[in-house]
LUMZA-382964 format. One record per atom (N, C-alpha, C): x, y, z; atom name. Coordinates in Angstrom, 2 decimals. Atoms other than C-alpha are relative to their C-alpha. Layout:
# LUMZA-382964
KENU      xx      yy      zz at
KENU       X       Y       Z CA
...
# end
This chain:
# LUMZA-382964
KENU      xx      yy      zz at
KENU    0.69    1.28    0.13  N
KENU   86.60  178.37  230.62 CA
KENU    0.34   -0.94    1.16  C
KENU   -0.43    0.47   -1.13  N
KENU   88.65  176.74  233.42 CA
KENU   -0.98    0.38    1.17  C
KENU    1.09    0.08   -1.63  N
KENU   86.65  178.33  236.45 CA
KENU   -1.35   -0.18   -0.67  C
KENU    1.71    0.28    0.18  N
KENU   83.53  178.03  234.58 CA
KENU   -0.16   -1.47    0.46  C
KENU    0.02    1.17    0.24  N
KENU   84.28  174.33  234.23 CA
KENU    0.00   -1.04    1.11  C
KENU   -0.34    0.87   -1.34  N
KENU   85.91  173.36  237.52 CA
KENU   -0.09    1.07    0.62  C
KENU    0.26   -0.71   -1.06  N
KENU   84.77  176.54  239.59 CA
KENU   -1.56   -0.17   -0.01  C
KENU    1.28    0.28    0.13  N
KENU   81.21  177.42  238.65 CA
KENU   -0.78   -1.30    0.00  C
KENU    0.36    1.14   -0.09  N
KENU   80.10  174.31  237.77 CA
KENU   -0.27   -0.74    1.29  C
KENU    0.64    0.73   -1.07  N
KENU   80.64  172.38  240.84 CA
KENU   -0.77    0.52    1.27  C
KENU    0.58   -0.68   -0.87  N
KENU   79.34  174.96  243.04 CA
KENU   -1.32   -0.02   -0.28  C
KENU    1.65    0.21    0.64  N
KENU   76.03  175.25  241.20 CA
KENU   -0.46   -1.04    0.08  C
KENU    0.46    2.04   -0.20  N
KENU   75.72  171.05  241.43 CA
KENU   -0.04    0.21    1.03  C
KENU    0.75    0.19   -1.54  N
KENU   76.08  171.53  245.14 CA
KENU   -0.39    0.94    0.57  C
KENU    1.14   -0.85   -0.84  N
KENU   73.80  174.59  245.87 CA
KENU   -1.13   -0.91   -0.79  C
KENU    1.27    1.12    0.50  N
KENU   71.15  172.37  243.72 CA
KENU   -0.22   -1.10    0.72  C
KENU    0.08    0.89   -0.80  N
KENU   71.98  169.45  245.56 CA
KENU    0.01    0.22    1.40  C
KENU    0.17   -0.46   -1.15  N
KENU   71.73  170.76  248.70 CA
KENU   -1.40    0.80    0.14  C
KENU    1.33   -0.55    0.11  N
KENU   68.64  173.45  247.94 CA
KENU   -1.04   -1.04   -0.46  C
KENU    1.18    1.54    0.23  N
KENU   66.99  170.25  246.48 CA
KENU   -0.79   -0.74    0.21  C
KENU    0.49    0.92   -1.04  N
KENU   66.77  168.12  248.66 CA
KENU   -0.73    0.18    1.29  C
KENU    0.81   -0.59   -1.04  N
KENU   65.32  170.58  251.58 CA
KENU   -1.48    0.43   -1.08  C
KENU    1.08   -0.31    0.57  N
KENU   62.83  171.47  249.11 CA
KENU   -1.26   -1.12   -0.65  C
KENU    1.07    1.26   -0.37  N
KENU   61.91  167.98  248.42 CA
KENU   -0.92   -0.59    0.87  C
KENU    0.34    0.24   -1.04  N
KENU   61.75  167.27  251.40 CA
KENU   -1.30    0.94    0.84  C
KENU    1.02   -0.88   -0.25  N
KENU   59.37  170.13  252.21 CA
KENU   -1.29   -0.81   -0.75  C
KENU    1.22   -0.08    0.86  N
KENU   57.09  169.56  249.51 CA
KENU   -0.55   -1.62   -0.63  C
KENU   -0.03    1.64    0.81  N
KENU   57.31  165.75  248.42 CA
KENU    0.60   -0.93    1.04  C
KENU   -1.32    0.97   -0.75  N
KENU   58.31  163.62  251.20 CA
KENU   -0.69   -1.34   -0.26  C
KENU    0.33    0.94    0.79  N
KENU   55.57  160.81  250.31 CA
KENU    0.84   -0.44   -1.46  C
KENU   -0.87    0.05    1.28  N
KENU   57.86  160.95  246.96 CA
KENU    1.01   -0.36    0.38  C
KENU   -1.56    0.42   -0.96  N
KENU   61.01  160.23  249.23 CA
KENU   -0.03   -1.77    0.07  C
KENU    0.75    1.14    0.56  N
KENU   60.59  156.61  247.91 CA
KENU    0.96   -0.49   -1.08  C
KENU   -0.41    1.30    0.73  N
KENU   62.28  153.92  245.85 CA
KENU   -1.43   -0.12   -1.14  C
KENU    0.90    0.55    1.00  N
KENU   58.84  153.51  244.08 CA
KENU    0.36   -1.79   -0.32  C
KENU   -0.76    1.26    0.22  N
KENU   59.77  149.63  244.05 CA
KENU   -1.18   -0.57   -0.80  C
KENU    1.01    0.65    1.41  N
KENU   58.27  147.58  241.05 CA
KENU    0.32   -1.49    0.40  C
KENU   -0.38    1.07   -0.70  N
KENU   58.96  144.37  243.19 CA
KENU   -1.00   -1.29   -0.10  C
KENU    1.38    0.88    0.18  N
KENU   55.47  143.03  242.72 CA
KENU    0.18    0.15   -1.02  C
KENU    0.29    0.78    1.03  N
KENU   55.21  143.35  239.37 CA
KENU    1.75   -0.62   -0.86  C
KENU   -0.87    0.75    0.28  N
KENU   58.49  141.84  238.37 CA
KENU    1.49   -0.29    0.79  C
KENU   -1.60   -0.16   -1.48  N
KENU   61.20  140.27  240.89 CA
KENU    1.11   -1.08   -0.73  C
KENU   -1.01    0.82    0.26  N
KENU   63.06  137.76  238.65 CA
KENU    1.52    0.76   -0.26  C
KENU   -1.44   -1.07    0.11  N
KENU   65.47  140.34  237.11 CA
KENU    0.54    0.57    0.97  C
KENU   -0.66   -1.18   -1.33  N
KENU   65.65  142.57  240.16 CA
KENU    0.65   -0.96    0.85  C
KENU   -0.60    0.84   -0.59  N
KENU   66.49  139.65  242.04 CA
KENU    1.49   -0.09    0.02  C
KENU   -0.74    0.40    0.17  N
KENU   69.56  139.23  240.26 CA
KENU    0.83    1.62   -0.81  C
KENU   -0.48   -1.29    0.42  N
KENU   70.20  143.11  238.85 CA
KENU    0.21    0.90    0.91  C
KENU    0.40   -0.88   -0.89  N
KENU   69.27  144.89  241.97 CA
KENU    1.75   -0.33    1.22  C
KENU   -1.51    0.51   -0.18  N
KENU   72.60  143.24  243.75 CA
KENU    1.26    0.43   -0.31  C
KENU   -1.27   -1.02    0.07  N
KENU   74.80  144.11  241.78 CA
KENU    0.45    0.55   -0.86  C
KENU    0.50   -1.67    0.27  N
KENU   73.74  147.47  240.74 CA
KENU    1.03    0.22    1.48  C
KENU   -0.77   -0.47   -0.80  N
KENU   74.32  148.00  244.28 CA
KENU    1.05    0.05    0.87  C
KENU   -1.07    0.79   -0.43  N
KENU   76.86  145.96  245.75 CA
KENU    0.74    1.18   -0.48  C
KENU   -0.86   -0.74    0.91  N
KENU   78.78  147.53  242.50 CA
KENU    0.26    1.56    0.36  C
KENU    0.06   -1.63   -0.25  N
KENU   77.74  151.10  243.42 CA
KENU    0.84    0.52    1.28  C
KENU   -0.31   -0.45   -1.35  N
KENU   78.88  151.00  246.87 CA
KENU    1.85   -0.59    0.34  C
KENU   -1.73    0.24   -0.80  N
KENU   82.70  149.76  246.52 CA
KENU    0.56    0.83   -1.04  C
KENU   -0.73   -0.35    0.95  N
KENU   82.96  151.94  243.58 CA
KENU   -0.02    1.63    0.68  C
KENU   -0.21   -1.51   -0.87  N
KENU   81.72  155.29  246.08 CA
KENU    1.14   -0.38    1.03  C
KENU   -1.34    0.06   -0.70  N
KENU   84.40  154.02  248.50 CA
KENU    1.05   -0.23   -0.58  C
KENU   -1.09   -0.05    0.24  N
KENU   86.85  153.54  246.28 CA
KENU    0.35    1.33   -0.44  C
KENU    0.13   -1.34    0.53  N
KENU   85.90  157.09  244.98 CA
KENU    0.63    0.66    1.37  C
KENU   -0.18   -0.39   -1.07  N
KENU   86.05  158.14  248.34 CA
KENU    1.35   -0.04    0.59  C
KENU   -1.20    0.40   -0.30  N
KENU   89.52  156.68  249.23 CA
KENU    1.11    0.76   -1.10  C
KENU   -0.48   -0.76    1.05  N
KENU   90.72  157.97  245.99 CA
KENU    0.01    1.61    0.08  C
KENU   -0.08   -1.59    0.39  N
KENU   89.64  161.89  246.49 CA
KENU    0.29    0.45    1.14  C
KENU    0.56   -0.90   -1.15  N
KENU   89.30  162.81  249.77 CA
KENU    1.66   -0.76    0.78  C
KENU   -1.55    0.36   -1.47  N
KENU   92.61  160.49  251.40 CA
KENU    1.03    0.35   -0.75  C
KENU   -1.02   -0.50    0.54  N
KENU   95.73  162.57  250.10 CA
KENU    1.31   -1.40   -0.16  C
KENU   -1.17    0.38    0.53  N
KENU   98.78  160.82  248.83 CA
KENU    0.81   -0.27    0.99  C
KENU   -0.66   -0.13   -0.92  N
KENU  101.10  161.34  251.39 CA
KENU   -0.59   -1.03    1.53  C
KENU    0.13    0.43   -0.64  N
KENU   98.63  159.71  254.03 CA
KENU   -0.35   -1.71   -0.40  C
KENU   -0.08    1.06   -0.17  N
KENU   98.34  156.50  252.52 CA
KENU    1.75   -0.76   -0.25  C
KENU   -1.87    0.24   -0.13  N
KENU  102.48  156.41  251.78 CA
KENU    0.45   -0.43    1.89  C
KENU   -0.79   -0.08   -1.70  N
KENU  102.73  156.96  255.83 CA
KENU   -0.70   -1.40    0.60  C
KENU    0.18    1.63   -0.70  N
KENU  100.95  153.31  256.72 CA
KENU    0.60   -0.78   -1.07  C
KENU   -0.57    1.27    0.31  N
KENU  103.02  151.59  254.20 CA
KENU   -0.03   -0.16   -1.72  C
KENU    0.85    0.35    1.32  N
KENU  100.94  151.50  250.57 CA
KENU    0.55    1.27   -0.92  C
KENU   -0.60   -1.15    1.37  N
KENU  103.62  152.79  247.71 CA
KENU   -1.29    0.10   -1.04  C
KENU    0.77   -0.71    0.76  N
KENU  102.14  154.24  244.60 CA
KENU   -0.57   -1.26   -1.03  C
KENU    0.15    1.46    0.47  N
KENU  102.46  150.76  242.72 CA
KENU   -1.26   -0.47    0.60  C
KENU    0.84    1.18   -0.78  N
KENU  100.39  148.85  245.16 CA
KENU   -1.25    0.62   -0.23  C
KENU    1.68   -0.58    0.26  N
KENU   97.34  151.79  245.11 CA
KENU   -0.32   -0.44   -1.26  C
KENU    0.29   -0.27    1.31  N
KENU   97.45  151.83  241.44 CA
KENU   -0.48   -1.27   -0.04  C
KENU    0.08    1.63    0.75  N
KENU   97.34  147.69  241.06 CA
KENU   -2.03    0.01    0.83  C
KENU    1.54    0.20   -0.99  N
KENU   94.22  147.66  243.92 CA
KENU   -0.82    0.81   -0.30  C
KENU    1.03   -0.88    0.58  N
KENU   92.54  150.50  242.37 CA
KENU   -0.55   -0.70   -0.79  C
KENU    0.86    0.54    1.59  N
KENU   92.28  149.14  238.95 CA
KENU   -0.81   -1.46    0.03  C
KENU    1.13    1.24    0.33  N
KENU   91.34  145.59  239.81 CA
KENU   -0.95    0.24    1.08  C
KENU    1.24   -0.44   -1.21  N
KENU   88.94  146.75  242.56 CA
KENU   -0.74    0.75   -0.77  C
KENU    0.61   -1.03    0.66  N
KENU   87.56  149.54  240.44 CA
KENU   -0.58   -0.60   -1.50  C
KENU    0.29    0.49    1.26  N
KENU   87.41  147.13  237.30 CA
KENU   -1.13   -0.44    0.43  C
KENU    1.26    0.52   -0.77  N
KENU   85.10  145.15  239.40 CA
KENU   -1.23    0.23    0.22  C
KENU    1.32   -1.00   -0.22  N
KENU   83.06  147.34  241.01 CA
KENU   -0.61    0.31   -1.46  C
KENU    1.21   -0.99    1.49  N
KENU   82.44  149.16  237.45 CA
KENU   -0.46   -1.48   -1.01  C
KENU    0.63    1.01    0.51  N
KENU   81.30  145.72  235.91 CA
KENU   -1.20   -0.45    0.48  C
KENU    0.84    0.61   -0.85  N
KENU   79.42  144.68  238.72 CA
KENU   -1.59    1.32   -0.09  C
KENU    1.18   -1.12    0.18  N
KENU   77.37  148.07  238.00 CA
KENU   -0.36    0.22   -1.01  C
KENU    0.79   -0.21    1.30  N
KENU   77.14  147.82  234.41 CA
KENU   -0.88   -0.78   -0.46  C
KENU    1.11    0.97    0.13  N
KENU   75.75  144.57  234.61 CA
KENU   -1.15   -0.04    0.61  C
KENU    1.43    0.12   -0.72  N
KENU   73.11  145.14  237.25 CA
KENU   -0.54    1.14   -0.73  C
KENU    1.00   -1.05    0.19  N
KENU   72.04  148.34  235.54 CA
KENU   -0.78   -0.46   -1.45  C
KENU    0.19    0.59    1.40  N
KENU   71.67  146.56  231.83 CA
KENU   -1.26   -0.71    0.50  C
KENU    1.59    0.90   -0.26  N
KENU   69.75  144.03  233.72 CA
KENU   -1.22    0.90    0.65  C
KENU    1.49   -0.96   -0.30  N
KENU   67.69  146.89  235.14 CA
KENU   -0.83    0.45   -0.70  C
KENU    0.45   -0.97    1.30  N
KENU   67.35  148.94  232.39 CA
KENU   -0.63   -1.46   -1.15  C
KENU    0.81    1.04    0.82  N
KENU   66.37  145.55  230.78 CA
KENU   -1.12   -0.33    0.18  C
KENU    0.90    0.44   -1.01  N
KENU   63.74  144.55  233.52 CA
KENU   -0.90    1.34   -0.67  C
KENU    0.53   -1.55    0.12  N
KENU   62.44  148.51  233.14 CA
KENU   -1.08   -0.25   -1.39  C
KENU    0.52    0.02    1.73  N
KENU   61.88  148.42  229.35 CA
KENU   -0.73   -1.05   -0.77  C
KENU    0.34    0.48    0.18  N
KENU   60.98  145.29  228.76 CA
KENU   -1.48   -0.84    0.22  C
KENU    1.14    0.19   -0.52  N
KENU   58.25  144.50  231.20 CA
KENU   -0.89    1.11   -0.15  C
KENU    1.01   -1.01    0.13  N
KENU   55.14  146.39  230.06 CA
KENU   -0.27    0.52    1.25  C
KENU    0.58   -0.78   -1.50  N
KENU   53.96  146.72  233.77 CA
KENU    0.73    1.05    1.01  C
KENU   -0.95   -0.84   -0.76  N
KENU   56.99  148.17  234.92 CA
KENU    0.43    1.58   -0.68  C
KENU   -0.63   -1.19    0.97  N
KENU   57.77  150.40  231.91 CA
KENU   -0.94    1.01    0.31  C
KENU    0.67   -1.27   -0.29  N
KENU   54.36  152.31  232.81 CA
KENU    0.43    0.89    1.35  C
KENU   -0.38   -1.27   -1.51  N
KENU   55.68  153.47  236.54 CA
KENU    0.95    0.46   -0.93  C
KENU   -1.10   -0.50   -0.24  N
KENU   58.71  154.56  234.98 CA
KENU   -0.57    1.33   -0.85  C
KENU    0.38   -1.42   -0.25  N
KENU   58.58  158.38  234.90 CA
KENU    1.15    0.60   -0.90  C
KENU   -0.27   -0.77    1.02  N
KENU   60.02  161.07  232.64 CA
KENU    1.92    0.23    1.18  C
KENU   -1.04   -0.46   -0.41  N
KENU   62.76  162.05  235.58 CA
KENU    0.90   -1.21    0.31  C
KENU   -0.76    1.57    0.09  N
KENU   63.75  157.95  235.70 CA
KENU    0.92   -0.33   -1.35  C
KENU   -0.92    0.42    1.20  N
KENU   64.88  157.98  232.34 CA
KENU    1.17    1.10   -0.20  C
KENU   -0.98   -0.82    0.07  N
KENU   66.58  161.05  232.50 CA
KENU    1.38   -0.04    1.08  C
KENU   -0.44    0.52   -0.82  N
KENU   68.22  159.61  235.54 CA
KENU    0.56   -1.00   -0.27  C
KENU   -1.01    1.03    0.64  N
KENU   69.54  156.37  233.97 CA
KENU    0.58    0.30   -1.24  C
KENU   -1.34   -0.35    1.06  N
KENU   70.88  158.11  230.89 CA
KENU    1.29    0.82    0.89  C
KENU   -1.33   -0.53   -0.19  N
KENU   72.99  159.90  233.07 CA
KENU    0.79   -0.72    0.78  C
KENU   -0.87    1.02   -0.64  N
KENU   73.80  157.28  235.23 CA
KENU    1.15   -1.24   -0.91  C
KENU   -0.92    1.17    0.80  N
KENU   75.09  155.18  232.30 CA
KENU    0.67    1.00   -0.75  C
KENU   -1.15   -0.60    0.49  N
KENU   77.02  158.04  230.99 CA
KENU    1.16    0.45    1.35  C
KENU   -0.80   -0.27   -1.11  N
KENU   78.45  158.68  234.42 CA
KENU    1.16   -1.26   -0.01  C
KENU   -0.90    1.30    0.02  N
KENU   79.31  154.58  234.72 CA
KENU    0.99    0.06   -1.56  C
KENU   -1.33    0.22    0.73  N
KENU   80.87  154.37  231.37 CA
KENU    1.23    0.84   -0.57  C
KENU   -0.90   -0.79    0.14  N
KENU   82.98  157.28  231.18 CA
KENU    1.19   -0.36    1.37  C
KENU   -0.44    0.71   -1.00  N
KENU   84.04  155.94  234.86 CA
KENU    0.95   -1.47   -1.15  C
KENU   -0.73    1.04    0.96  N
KENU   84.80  152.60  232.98 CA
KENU    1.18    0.11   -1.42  C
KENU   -0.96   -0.46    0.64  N
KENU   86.72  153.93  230.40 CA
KENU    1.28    0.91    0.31  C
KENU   -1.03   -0.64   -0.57  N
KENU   88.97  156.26  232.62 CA
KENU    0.80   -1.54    0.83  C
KENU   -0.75    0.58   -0.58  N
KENU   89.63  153.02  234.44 CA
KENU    0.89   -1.28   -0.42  C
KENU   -0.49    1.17    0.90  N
KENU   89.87  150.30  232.14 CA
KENU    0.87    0.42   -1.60  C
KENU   -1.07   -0.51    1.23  N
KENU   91.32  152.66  228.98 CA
KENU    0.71    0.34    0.65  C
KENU   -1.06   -0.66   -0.47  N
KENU   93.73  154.72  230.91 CA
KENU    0.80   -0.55    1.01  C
KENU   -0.95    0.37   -1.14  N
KENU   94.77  153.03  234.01 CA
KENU    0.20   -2.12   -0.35  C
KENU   -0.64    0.96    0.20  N
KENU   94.71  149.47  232.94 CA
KENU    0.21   -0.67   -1.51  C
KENU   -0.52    0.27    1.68  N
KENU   95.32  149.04  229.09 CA
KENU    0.84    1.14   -0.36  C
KENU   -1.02   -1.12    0.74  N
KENU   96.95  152.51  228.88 CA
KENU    1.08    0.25    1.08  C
KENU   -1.37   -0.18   -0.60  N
KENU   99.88  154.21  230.26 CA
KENU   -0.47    0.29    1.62  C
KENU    0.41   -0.36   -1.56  N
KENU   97.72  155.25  234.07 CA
KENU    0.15    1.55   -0.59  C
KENU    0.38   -1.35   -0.49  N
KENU   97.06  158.38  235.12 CA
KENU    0.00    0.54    1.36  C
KENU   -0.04   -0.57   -1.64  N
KENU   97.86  159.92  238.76 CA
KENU   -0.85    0.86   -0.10  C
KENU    0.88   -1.33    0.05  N
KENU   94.47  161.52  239.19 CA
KENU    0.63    0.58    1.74  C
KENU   -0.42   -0.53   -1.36  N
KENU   95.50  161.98  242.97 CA
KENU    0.97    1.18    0.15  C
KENU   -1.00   -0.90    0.58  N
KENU   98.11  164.17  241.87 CA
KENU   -1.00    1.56   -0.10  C
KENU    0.44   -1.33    0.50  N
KENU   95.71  166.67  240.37 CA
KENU   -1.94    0.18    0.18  C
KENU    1.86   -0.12   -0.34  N
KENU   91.68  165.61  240.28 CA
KENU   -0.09   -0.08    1.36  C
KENU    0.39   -0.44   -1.87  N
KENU   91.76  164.80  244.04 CA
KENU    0.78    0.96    1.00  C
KENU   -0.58   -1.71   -0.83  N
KENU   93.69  168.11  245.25 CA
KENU   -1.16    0.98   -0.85  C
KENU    1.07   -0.80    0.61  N
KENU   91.23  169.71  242.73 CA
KENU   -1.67    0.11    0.89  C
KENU    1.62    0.05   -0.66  N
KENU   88.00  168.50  244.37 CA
KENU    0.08    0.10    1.72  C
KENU   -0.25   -0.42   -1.27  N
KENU   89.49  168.63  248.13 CA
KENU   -0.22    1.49    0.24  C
KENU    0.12   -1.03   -0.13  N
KENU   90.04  171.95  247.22 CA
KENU   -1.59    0.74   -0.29  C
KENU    1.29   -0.88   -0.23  N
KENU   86.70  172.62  246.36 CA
KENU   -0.80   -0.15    0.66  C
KENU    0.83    0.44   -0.84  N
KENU   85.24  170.90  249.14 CA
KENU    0.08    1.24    1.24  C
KENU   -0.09   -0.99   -0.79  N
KENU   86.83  173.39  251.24 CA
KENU    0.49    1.50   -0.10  C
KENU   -0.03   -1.93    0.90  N
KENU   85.89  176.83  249.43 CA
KENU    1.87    0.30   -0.59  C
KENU   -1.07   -0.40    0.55  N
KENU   89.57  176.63  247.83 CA
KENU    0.90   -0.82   -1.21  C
KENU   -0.36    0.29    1.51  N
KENU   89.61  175.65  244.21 CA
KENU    1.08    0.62   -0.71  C
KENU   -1.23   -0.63    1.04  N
KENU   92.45  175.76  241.90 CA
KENU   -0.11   -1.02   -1.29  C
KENU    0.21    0.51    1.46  N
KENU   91.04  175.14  238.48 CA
KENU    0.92   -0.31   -1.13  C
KENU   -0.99    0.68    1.10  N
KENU   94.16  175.02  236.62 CA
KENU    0.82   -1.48    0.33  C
KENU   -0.59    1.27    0.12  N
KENU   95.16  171.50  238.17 CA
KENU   -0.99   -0.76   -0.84  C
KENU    0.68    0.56    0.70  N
KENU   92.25  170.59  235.80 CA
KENU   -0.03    0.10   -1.53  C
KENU   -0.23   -0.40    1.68  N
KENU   93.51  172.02  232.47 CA
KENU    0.95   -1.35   -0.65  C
KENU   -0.01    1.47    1.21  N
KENU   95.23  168.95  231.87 CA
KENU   -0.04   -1.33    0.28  C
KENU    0.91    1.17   -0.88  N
KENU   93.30  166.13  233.31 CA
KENU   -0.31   -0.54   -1.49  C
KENU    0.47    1.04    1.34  N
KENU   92.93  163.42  230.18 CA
KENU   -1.91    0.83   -0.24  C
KENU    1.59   -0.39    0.48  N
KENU   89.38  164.31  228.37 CA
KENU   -0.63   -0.92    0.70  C
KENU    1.47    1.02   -0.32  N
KENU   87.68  160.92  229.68 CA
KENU   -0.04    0.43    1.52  C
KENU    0.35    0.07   -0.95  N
KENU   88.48  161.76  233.15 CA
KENU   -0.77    1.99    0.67  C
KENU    0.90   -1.37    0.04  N
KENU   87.04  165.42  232.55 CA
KENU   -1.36   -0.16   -0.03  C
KENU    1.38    0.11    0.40  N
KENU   84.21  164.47  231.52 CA
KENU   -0.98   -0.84    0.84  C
KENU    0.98    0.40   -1.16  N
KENU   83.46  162.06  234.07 CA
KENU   -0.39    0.80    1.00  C
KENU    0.17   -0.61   -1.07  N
KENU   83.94  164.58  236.53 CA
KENU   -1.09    0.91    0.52  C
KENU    1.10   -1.13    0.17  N
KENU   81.53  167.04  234.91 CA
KENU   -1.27   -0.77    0.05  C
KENU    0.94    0.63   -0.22  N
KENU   79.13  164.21  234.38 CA
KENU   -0.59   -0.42    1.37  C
KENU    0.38    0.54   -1.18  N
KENU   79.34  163.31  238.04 CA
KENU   -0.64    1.07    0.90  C
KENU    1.04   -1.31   -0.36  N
KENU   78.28  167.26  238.82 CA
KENU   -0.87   -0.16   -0.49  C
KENU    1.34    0.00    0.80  N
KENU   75.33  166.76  236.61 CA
KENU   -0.69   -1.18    0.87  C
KENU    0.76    1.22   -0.57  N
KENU   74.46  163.69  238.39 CA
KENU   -0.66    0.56    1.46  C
KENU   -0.08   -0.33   -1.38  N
KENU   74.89  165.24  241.92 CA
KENU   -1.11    1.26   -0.55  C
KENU    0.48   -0.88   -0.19  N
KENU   72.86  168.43  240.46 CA
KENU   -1.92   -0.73   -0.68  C
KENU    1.14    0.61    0.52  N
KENU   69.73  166.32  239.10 CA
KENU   -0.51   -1.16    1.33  C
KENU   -0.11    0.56   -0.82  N
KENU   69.94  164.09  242.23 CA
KENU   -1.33    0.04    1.09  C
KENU    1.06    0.34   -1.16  N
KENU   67.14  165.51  244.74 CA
KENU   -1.60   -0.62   -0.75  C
KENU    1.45    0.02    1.11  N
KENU   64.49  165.47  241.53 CA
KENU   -0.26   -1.28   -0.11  C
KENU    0.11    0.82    0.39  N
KENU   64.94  162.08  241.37 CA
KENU   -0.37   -1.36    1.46  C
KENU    0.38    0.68   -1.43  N
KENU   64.25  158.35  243.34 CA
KENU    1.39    0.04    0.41  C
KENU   -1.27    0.06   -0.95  N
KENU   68.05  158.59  244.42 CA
KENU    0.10    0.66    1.19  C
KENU   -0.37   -0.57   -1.38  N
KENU   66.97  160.60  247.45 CA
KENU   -0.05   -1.29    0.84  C
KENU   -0.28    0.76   -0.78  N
KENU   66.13  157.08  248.54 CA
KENU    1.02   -0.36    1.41  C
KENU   -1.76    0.81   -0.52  N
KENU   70.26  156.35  249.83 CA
KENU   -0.04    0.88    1.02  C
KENU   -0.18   -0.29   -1.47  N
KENU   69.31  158.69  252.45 CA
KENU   -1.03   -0.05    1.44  C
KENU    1.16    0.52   -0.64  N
KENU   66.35  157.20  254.20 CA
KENU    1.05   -1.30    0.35  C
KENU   -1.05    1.04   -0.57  N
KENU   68.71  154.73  256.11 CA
KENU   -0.86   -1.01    0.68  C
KENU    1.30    0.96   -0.52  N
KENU   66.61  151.71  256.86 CA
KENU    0.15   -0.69    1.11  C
KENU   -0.38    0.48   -1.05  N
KENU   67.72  151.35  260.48 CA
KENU   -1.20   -1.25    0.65  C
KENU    1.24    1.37   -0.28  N
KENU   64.30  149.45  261.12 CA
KENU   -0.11   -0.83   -0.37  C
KENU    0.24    1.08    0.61  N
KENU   64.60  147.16  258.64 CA
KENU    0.87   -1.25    0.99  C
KENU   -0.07    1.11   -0.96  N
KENU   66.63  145.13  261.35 CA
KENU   -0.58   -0.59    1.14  C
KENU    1.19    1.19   -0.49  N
KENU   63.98  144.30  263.23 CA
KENU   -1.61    0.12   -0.47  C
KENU    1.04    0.41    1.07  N
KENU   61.32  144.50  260.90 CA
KENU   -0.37   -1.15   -0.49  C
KENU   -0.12    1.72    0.36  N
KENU   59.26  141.41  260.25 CA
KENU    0.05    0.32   -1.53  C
KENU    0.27    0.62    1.27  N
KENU   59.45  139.98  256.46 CA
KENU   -1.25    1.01   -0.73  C
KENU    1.11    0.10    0.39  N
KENU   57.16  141.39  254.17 CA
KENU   -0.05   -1.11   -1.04  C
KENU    0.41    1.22    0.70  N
KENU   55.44  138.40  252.30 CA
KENU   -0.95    0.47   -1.17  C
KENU    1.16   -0.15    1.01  N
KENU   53.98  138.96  249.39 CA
KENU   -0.73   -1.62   -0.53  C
KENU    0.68    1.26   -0.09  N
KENU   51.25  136.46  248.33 CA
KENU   -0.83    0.43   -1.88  C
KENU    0.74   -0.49    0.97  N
KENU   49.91  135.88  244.63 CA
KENU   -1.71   -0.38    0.05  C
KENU    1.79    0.06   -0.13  N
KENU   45.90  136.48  244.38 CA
KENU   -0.47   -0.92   -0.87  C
KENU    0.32    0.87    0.90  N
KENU   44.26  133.35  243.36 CA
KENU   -1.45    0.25    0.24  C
KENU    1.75   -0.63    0.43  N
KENU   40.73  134.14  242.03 CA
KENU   -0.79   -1.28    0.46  C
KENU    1.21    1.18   -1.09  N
KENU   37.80  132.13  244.31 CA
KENU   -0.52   -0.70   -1.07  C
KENU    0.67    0.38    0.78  N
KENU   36.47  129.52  242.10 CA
KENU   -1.50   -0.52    0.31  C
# end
């Protein structure tokens, strides 16, 4: 059950996510798209769309800092184990607030506005249930375990686990005893990564280098000729 769990598994999320996305891209690149519902409702997004992503993007670098920079190299500029742990959790509390609230207000905006609820598509919803089981299993590894409970050194064991499988050399038993919530995020976060090209999240890689010198677009509301 171990290599199924933490071998198979993540390998299959990233030949999907990888075969995916060339195949999107083949066959759907008009679909390579945000779909933005901007016209018909911008009050919420205004104020959800922010920070959704704000939230999203200090919580992949803190992810990032967390899996991929070993132990040992942030000890050698200075930053004991104390100091990560304190800046994790209130950085990471943050971030994961700042993303539960913009997505509520999304998922509010979404559902609520008739005009918007018709774009939304069969692989959108299946896409924000997993995104809000991704975020609050996240939120609960960080706010149950590391700052109301006793912590947890995932660095220790989840980020030598996923290093190792970044570079073809997994060792599934540092995952046999990884707390349940932070198992489960992990597996949820393969499911995310393996549902990923099907969805509008190929957006985040359409890098909108033009948009800095791109004029404004203006939208204008249509007032009927009397």
């Amino acid at each position: 059950m171990n290599v199924a769990l933490w071998v198979v598994v993540p390998y299959v999320a990233l030949t999907v996510f990888v075969v995916g996305h060339v195949w999107r891209w083949r066959v759907d690149q008009f679909g390579w798209t945000t779909r933005t519902t901007q016209v018909l409702e911008s009050r919420l997004l205004r104020l959800g769309s922010p920070l959704f992503h704000l939230g999203a993007f200090a919580a992949i670098g803190g992810h990032v800092l967390g899996l991929l920079v070993p132990k040992s190299w942030t000890a050698a500029v200075g930053i004991d184990e104390h100091l990560y742990h304190l800046v994790s959790v209130v950085a990471g509390t943050v971030a994961g607030l700042m993303v539960v609230a913009g997505l509520v207000l999304l998922l509010a905006r979404r559902f609520t506005s008739p005009r918007v609820r018709r774009t939304t598509t069969r692989a959108d919803k299946v896409l924000f249930a997993v995104l809000a089981v991704v975020i609050l299993l996240g939120m609960s590894a960080t706010i149950g375990a590391n700052l109301f409970g006793g912590g947890y050194d995932y660095r220790a064991t989840i980020a030598v686990w996923f290093r190792g499988v970044l570079t073809l050399r997994p060792d599934p038993s540092l995952m046999a005893g990884v707390p349940l919530v932070f198992q489960l995020h992990a597996l949820s976060a393969w499911l995310l990564a393996a549902i990923w090209p099907f969805t509008r999240l190929v957006h985040v890689w359409s890098a909108p280098i033009a948009y800095l010198w791109r004029p404004y677009v203006v939208y204008r509301r249509r007032v009927p000729l009397s």
